[in-house]
Backbone as a printed PyTorch tensor [residue, N CA C, xyz], in Angstrom:
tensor([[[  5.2250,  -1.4330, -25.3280],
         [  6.2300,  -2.4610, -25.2010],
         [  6.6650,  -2.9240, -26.5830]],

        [[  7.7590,  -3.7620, -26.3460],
         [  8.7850,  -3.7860, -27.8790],
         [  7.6760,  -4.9460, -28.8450]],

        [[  6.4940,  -5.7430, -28.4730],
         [  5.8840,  -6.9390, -28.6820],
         [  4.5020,  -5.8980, -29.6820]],

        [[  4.0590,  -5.2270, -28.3600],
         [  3.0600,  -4.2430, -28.9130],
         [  3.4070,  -3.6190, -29.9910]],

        [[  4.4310,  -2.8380, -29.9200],
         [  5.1100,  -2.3780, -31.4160],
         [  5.0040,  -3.1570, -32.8350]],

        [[  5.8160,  -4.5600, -32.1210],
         [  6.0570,  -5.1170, -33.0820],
         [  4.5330,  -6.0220, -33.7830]],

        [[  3.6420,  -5.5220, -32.9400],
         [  2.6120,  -6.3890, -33.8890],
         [  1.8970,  -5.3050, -34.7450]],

        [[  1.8590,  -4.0730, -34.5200],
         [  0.9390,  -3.0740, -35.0420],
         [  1.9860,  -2.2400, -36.8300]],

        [[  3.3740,  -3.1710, -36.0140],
         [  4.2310,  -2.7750, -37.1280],
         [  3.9440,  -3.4870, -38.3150]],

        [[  4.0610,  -5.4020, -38.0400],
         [  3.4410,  -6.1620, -38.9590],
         [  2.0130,  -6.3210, -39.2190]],

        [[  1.0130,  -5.4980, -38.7600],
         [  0.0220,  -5.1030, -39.4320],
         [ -0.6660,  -4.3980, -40.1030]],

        [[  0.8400,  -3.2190, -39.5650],
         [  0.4690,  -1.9260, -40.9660],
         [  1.2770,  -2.6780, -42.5240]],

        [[  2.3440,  -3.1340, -41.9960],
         [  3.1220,  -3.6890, -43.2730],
         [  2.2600,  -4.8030, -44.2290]],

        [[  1.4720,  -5.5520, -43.3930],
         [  0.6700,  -6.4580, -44.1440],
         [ -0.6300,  -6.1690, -44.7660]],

        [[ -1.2980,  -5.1790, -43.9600],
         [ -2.4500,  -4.4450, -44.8240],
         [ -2.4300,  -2.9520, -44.1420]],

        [[ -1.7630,  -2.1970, -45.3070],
         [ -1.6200,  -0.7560, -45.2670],
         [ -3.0630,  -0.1370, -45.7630]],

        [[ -3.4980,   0.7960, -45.1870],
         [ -4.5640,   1.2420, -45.2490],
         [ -4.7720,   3.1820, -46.0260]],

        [[ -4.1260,   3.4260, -45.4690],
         [ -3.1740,   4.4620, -46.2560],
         [ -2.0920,   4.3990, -46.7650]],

        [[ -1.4060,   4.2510, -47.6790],
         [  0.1230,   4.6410, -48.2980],
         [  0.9870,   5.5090, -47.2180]],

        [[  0.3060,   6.8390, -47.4710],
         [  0.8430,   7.7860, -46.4940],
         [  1.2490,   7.8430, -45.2520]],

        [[  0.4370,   7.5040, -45.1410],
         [  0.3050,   7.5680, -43.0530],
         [  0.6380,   6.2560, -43.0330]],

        [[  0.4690,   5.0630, -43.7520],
         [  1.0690,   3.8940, -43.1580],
         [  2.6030,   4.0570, -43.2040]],

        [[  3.3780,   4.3230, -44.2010],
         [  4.7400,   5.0890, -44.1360],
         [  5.0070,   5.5920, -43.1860]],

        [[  4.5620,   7.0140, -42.4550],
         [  5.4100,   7.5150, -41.6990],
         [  4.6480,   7.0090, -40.2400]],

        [[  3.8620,   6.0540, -40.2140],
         [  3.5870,   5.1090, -38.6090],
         [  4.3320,   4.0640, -38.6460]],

        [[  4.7400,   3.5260, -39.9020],
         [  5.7850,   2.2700, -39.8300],
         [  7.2430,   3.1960, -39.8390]],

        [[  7.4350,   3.9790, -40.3010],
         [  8.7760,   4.9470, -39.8500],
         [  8.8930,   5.0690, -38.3870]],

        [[  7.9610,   5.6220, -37.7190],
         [  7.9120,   6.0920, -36.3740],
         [  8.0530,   4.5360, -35.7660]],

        [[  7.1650,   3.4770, -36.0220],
         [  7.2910,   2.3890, -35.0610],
         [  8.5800,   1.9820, -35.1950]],

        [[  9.0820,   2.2600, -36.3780],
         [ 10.4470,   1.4230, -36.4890],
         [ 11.3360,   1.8630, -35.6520]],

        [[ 11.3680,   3.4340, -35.7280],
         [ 12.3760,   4.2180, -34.8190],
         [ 11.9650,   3.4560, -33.5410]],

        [[ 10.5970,   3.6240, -32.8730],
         [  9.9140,   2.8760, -31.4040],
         [ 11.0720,   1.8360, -31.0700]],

        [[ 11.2360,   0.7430, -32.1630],
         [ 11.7390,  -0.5990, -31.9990],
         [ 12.8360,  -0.3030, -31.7130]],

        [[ 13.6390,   0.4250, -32.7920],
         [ 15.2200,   0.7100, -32.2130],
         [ 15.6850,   0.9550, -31.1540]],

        [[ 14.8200,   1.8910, -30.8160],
         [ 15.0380,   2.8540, -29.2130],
         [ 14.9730,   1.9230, -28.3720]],

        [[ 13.8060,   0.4070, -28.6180],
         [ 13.7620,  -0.1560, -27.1000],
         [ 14.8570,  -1.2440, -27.2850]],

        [[ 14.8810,  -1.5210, -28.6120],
         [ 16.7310,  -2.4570, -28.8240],
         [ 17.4140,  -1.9920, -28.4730]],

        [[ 17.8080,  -1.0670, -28.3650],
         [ 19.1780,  -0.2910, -27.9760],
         [ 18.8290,  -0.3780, -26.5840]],

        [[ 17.9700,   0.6510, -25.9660],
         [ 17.5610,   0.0880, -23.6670],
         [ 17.7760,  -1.1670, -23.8610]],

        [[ 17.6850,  -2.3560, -24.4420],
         [ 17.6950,  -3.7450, -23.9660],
         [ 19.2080,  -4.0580, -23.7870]],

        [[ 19.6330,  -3.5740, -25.3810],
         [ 21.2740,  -4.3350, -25.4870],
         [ 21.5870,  -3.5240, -24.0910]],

        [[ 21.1220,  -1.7550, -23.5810],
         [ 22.2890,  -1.4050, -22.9100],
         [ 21.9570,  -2.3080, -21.5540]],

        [[ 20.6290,  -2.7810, -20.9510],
         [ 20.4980,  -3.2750, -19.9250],
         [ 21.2140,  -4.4240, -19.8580]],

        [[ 21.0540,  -5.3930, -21.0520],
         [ 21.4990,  -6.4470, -21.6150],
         [ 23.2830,  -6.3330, -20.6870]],

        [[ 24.1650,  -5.2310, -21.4430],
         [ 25.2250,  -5.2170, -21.1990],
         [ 25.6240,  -4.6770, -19.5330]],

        [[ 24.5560,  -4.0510, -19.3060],
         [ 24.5130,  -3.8030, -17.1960],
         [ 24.9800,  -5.1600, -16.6350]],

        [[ 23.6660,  -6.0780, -17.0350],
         [ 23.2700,  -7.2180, -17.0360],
         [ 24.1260,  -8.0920, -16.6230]],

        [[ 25.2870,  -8.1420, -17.5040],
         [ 26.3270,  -8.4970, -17.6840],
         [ 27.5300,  -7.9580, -17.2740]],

        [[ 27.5200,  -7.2520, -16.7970],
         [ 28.5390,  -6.3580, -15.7960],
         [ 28.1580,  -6.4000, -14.5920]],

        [[ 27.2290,  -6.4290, -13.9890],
         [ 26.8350,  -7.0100, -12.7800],
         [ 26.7310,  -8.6110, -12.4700]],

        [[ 26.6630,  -9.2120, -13.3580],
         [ 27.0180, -10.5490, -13.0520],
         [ 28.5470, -11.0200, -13.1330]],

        [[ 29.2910, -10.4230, -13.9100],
         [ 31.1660, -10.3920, -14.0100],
         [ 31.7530,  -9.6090, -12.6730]],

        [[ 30.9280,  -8.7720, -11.8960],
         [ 30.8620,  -8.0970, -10.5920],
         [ 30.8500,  -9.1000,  -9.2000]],

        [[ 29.5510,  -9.5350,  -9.3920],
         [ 29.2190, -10.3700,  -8.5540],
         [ 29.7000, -11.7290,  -8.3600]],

        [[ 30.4130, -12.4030,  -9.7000],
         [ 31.5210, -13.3970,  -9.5920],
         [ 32.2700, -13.4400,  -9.2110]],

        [[ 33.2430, -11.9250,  -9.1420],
         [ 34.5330, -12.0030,  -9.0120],
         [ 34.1010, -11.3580,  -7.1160]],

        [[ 33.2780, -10.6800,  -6.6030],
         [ 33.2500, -10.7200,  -5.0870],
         [ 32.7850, -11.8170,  -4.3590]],

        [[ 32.0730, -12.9230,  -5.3940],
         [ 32.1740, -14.1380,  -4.5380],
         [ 32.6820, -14.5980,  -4.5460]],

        [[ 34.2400, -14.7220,  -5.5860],
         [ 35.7960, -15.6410,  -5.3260],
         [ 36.2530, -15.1880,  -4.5320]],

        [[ 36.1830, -14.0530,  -4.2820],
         [ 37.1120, -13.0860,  -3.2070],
         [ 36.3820, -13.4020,  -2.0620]],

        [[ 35.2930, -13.4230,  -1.6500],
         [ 34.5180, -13.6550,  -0.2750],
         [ 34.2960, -15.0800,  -0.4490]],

        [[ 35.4960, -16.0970,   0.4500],
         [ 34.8050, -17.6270,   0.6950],
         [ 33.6440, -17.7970,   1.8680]],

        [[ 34.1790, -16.7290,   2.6230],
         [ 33.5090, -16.8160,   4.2670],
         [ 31.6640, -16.5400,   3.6020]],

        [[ 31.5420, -15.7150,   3.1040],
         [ 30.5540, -15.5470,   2.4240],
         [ 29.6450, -16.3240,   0.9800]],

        [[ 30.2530, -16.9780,   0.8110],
         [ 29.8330, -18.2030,  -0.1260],
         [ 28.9950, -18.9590,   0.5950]],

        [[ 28.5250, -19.3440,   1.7370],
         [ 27.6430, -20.2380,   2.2270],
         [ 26.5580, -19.1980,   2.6620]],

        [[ 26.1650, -18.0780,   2.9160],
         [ 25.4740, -16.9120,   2.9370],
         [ 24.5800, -16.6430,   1.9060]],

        [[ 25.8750, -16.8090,   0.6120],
         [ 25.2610, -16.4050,  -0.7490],
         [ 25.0750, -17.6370,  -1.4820]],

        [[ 24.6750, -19.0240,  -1.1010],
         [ 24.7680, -20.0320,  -1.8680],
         [ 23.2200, -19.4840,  -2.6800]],

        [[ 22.2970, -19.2000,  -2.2360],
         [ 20.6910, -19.3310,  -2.3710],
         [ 20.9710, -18.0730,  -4.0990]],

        [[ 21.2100, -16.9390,  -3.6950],
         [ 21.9140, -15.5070,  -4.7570],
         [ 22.6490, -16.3690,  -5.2290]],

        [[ 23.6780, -17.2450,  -5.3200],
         [ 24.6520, -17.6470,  -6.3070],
         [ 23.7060, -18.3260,  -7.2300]],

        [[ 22.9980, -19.3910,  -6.9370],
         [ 22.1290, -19.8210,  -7.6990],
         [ 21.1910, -19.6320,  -8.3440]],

        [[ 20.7440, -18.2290,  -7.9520],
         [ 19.2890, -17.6790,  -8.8130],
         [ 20.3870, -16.9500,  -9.8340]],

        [[ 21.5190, -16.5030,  -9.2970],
         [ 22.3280, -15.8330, -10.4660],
         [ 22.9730, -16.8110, -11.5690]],

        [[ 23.0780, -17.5000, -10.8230],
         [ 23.2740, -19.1060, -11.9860],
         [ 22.4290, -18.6500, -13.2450]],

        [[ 21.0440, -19.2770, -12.6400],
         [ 19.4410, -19.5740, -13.1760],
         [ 19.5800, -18.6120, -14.1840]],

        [[ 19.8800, -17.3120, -13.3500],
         [ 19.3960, -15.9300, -14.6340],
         [ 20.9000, -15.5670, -15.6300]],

        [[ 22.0190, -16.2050, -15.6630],
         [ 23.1240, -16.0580, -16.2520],
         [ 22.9580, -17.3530, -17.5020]],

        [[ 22.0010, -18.1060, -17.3170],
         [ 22.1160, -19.6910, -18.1120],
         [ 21.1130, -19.1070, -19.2960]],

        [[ 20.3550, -18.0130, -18.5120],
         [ 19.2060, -17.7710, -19.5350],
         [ 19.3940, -16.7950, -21.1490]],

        [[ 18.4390, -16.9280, -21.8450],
         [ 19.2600, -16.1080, -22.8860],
         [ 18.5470, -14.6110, -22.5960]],

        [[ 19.5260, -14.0380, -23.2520],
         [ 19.7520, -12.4530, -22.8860],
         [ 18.0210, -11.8230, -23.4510]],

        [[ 17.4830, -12.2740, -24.5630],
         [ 16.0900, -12.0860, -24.7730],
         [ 14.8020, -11.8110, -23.4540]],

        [[ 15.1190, -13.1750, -23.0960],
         [ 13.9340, -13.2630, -21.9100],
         [ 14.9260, -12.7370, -20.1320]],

        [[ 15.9200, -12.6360, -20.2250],
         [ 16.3810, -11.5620, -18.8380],
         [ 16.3020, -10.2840, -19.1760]],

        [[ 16.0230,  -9.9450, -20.6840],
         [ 15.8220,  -8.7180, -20.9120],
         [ 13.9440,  -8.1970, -20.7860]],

        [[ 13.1420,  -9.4200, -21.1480],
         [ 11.7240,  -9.4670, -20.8790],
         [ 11.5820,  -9.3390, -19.3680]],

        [[ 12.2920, -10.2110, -18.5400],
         [ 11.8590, -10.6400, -17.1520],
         [ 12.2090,  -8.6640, -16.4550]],

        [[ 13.1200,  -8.5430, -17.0950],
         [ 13.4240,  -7.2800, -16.2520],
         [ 12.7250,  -5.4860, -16.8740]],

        [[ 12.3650,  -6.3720, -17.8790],
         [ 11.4500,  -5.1960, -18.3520],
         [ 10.0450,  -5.4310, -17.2650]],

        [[  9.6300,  -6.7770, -17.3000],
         [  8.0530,  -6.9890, -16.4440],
         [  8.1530,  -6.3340, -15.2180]],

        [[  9.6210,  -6.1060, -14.5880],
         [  9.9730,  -5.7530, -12.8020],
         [  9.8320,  -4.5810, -12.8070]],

        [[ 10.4220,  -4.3690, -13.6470],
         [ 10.5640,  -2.2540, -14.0140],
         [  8.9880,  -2.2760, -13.8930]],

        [[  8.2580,  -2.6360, -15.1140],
         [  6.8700,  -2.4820, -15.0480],
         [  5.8720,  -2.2770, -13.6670]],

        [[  6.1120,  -3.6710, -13.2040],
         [  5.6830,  -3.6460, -11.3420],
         [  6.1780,  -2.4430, -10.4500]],

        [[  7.1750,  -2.8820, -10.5030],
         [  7.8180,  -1.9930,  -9.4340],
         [  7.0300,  -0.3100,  -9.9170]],

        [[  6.9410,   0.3760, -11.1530],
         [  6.5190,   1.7210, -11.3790],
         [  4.9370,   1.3800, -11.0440]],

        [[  4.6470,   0.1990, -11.4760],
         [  2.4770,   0.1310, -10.7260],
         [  2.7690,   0.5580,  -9.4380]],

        [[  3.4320,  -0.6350,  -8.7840],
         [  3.3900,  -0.5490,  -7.3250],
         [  3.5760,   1.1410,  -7.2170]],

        [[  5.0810,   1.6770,  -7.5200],
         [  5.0620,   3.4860,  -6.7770],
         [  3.9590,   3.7630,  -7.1550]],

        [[  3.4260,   3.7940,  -8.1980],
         [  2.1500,   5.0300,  -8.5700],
         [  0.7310,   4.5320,  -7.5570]],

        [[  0.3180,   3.8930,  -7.4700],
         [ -0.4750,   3.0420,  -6.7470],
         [  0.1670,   3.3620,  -5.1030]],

        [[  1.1410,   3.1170,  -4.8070],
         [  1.4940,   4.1210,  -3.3430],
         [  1.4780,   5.4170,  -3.3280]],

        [[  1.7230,   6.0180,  -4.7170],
         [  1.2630,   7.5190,  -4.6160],
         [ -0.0220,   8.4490,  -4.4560]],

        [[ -0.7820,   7.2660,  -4.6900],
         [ -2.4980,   7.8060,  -4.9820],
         [ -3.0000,   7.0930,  -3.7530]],

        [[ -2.1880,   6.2020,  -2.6530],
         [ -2.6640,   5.9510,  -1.8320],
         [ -2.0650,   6.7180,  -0.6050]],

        [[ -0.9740,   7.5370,  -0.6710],
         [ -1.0300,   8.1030,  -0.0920],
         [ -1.3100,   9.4980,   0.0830]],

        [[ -1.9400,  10.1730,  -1.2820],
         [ -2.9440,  11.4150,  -1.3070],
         [ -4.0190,  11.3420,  -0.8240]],

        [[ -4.5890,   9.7490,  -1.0630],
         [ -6.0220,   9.3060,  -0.3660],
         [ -5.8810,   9.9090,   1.0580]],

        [[ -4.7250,   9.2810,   1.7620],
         [ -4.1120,   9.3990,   3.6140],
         [ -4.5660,  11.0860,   4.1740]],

        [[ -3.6670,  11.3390,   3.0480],
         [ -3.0200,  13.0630,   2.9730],
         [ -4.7680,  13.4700,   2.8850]],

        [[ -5.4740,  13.4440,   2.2170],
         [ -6.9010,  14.4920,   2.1330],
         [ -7.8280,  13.6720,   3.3230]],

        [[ -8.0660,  12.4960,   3.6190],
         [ -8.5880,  11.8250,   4.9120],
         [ -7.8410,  12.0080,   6.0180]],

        [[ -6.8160,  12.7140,   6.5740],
         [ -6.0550,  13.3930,   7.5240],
         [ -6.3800,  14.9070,   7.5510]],

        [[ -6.5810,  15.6570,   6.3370],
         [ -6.7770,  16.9340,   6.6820],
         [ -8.6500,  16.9300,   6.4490]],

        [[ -9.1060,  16.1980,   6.2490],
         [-10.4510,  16.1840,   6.5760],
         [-10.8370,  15.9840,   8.1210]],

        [[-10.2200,  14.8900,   8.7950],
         [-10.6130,  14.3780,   9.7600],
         [ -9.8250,  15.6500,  10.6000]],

        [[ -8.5200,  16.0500,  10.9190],
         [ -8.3040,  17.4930,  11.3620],
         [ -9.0720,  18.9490,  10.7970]],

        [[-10.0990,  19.0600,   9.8850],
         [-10.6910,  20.0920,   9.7210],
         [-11.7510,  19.7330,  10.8120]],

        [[-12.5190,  18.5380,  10.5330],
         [-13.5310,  17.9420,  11.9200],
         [-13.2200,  18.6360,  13.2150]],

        [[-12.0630,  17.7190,  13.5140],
         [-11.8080,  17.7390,  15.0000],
         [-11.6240,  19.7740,  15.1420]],

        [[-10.9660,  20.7440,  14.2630],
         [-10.7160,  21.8790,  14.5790],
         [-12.1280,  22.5420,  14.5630]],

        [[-13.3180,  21.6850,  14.0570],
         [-14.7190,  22.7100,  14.0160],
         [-15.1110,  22.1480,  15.6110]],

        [[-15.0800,  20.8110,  15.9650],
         [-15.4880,  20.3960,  17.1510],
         [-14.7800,  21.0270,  17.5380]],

        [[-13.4860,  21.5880,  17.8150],
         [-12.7990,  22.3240,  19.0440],
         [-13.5570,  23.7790,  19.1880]],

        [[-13.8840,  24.5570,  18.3230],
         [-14.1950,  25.5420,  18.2980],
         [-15.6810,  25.5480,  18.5660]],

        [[-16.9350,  24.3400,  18.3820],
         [-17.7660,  23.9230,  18.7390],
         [-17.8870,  23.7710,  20.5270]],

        [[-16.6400,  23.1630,  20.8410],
         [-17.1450,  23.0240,  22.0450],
         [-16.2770,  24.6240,  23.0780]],

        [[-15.8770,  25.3360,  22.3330],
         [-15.5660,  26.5580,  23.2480],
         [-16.8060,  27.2870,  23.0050]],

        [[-17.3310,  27.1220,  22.1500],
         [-18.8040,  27.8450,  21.8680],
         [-20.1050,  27.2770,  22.8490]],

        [[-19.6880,  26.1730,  23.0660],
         [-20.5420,  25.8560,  24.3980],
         [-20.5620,  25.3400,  25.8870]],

        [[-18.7110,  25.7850,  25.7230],
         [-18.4090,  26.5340,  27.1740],
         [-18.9210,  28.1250,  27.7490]],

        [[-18.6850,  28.5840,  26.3750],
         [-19.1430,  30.0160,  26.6470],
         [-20.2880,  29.8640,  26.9120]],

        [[-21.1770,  29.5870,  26.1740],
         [-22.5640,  29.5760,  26.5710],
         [-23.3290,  29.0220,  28.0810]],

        [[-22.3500,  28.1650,  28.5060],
         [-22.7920,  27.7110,  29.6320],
         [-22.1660,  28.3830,  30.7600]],

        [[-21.1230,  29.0440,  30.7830],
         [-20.6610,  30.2590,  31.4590],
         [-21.6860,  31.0520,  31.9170]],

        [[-21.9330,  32.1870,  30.2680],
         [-22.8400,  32.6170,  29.7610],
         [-24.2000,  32.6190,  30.8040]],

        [[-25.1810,  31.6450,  30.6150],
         [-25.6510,  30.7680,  31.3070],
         [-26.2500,  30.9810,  32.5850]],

        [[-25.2710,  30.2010,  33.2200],
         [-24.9050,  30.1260,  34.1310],
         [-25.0920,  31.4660,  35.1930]],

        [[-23.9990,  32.4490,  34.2980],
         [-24.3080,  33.7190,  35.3290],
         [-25.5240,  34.8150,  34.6800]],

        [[-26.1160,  34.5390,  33.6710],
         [-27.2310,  35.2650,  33.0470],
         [-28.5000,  34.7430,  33.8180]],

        [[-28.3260,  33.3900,  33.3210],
         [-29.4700,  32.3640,  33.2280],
         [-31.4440,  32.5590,  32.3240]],

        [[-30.3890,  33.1910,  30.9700],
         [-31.0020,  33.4360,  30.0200],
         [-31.5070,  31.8150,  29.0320]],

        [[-32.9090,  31.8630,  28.6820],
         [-33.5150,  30.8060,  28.5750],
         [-33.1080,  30.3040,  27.2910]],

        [[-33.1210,  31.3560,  26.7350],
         [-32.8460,  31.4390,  25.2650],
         [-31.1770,  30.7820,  24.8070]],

        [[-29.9370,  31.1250,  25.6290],
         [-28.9420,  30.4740,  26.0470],
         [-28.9080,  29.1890,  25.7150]],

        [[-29.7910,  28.5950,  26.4430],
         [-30.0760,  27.2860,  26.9820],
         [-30.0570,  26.6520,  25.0180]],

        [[-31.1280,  27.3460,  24.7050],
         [-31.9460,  26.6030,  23.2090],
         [-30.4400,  26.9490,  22.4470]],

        [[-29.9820,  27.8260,  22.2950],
         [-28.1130,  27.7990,  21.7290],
         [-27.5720,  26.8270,  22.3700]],

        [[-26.9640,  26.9690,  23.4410],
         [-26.8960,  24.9730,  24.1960],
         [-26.8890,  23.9580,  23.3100]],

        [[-28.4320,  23.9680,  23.1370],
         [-28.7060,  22.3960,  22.7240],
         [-28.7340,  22.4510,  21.5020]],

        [[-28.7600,  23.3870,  20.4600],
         [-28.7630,  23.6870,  19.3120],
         [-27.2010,  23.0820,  18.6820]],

        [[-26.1840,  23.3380,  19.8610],
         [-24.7290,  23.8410,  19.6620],
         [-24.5760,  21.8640,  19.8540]],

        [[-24.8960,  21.6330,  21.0880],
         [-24.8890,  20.3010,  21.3750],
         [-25.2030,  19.2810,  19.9720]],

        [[-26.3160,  19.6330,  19.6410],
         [-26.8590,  18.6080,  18.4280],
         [-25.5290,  18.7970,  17.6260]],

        [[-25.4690,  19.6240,  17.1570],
         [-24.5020,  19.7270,  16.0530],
         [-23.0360,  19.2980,  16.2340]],

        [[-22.4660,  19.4120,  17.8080],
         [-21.6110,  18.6890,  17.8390],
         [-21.7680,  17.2190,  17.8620]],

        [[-22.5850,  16.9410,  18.7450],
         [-22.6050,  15.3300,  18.6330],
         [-22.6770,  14.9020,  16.9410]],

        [[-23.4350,  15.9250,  15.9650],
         [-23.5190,  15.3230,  14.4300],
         [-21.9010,  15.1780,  13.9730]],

        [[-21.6750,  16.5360,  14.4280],
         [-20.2630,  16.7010,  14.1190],
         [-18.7180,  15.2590,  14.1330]],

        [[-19.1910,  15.2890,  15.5220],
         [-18.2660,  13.8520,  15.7770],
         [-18.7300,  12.3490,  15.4040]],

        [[-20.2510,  12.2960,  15.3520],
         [-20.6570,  10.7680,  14.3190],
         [-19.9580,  11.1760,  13.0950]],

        [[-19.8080,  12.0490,  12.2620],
         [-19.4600,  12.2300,  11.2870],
         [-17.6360,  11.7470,  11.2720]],

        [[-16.9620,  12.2770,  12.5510],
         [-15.5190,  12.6910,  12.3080],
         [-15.6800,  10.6080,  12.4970]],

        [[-16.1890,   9.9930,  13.5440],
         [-16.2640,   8.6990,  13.6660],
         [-16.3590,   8.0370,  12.6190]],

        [[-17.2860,   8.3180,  11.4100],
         [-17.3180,   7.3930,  10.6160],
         [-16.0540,   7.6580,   9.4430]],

        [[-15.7870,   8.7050,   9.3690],
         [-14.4010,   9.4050,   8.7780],
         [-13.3780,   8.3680,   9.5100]],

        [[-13.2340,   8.5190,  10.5210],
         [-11.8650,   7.7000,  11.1900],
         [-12.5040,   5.8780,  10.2800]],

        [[-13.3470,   5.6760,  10.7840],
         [-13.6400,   4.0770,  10.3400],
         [-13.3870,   3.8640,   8.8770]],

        [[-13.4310,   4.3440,   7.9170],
         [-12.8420,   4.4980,   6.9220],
         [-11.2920,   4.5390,   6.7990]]])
């Protein structure tokens, strides 16, 4: 930010530690500063084109003037202010607003890998429990003992299977 800059600028300038390298880091910060003066003036001048915008459609809209009394007035508030701190206030929003997306982005990869986890679950239980349909088919018309101990073998593991997909969902 243009603050951060500007303090690491007046602290190389006030005690330079290298000659060299303090030169071309106070070169580089300086360029830093320009670059974010210049985004400010141009927001600065948006700024200001959207408020010469929004004046002239609320002379034109009376019916709409009692709608927009609450917006006329915060645009008041932020038109009275000096161009410095509407240029701070709208740098802090930009700021938020990019936390907030990134922070919805990593929350919704969280979604995305706890969805294909909890569908890898449920597709082993599906295939779990055709494995002990068969067997009880199987079974059934064999009436092999050994069957049986696959059964319950197959059983345990599903029931582990689905405490597991359960505590997955509770999450």
């Amino acid at each position: 930010s243009l603050k951060s800059e500007m303090m690491v600028l007046n602290e190389l300038r006030n005690h330079p530690a290298d000659e060299e390298k303090s030169e071309s880091i106070i070169e580089e910060l300086d360029q830093n500063i320009e670059d974010i003066t210049i985004r400010l003036d141009l927001v600065g001048a948006e700024i200001e084109d959207l408020k010469s915008q929004e004046t002239m459609e609320l002379s034109n809209d009376d019916d709409e003037e009692k709608d927009n009394s609450q917006q006329t007035a915060e645009l008041n508030m932020i038109s009275n202010l000096p161009a410095p701190i509407v240029q701070g206030l709208l740098w802090e929003m930009i700021e938020r607003a990019a936390n907030t997306e990134f922070e919805s982005r990593i929350l919704d990869e969280a979604v995305k890998r706890k969805d294909a986890a909890i569908a890898a679950l449920e597709n082993e239980v599906k295939i779990l429990n055709n494995k002990v349909h068969t067997l009880l088919r199987r079974n059934s018309s064999t009436g092999a003992e050994r069957d049986t101990t696959n059964i319950l073998d197959l059983d345990h593991e599903l029931t582990a299977i689905k405490i597991t997909l359960q505590k997955k969902e509770e999450e």
